[in-house]
C-alpha positions in Angstrom: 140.9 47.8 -8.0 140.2 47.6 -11.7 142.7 47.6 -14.5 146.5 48.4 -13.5 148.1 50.6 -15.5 151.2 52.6 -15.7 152.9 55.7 -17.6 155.5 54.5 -20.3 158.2 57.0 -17.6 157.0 54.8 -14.5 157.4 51.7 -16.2 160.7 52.8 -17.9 161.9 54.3 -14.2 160.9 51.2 -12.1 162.0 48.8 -14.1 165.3 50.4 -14.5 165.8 50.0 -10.9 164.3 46.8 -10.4 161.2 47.3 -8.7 158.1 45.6 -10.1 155.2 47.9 -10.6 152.9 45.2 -9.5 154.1 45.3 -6.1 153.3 49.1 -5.4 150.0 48.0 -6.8 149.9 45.6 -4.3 151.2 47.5 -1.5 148.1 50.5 -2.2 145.5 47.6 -2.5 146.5 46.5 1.2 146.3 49.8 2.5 150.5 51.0 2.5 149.8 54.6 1.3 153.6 55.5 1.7 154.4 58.9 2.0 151.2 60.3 3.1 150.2 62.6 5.9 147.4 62.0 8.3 144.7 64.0 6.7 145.4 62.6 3.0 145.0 58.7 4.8 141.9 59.8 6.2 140.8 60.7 3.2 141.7 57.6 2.0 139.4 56.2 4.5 136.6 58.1 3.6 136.8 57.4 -0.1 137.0 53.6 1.0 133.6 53.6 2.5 132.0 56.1 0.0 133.3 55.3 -3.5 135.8 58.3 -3.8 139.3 58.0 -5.3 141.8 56.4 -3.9 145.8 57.9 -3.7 149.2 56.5 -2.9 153.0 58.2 -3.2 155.9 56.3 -3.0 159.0 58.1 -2.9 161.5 56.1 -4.8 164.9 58.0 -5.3 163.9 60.9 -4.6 161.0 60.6 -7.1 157.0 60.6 -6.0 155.2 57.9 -7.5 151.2 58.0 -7.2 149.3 55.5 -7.5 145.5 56.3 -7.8 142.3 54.1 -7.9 139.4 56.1 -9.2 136.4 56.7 -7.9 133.7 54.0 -8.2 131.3 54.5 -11.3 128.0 54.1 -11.7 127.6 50.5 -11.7 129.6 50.6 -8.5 133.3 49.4 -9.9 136.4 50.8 -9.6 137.8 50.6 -12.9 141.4 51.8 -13.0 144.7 52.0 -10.5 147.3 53.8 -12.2 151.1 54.4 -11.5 152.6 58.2 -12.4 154.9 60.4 -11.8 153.7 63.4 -9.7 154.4 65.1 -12.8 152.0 63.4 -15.1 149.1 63.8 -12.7 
């Protein structure tokens, strides 16, 4: 899934509460969207098979953490997963 990267807030807010960021990496690379609905997995899905982006949301007290793989590029990578606050999206 590329790079990892977070947003100096997620990484300050996980932390704080002792939750590794690596593990809600790990949790959207195996396929645990968290909070999603039907239609957003199936999207999911879909941008598995045909290169699209890839989202996650965690809601960790009471905040909404996505993580998003982009799409694949040209030479048929995906270069970056990122962890954000809804906020910062």
């Amino acid at each position: 899934m590329g790079s990892h990267y977070a947003t100096p807030a997620v990484l300050q807010f996980l932390v704080a509460r002792g939750i590794s960021p690596a593990s809600l990496a790990e949790r959207h690379c195996r396929g645990d969207y968290g909070e999603l609905d039907a239609e957003d997995i199936a999207a999911n899905d879909r941008a598995i098979m045909c290169g699209g982006r890839i989202l996650s949301a965690y809601l960790i007290q009471g905040r909404r953490v996505y993580c998003i793989t982009e799409a694949v590029t040209d030479d048929g990578l995906r270069t970056a997963t990122t962890l954000l606050f809804a906020s910062e999206y």
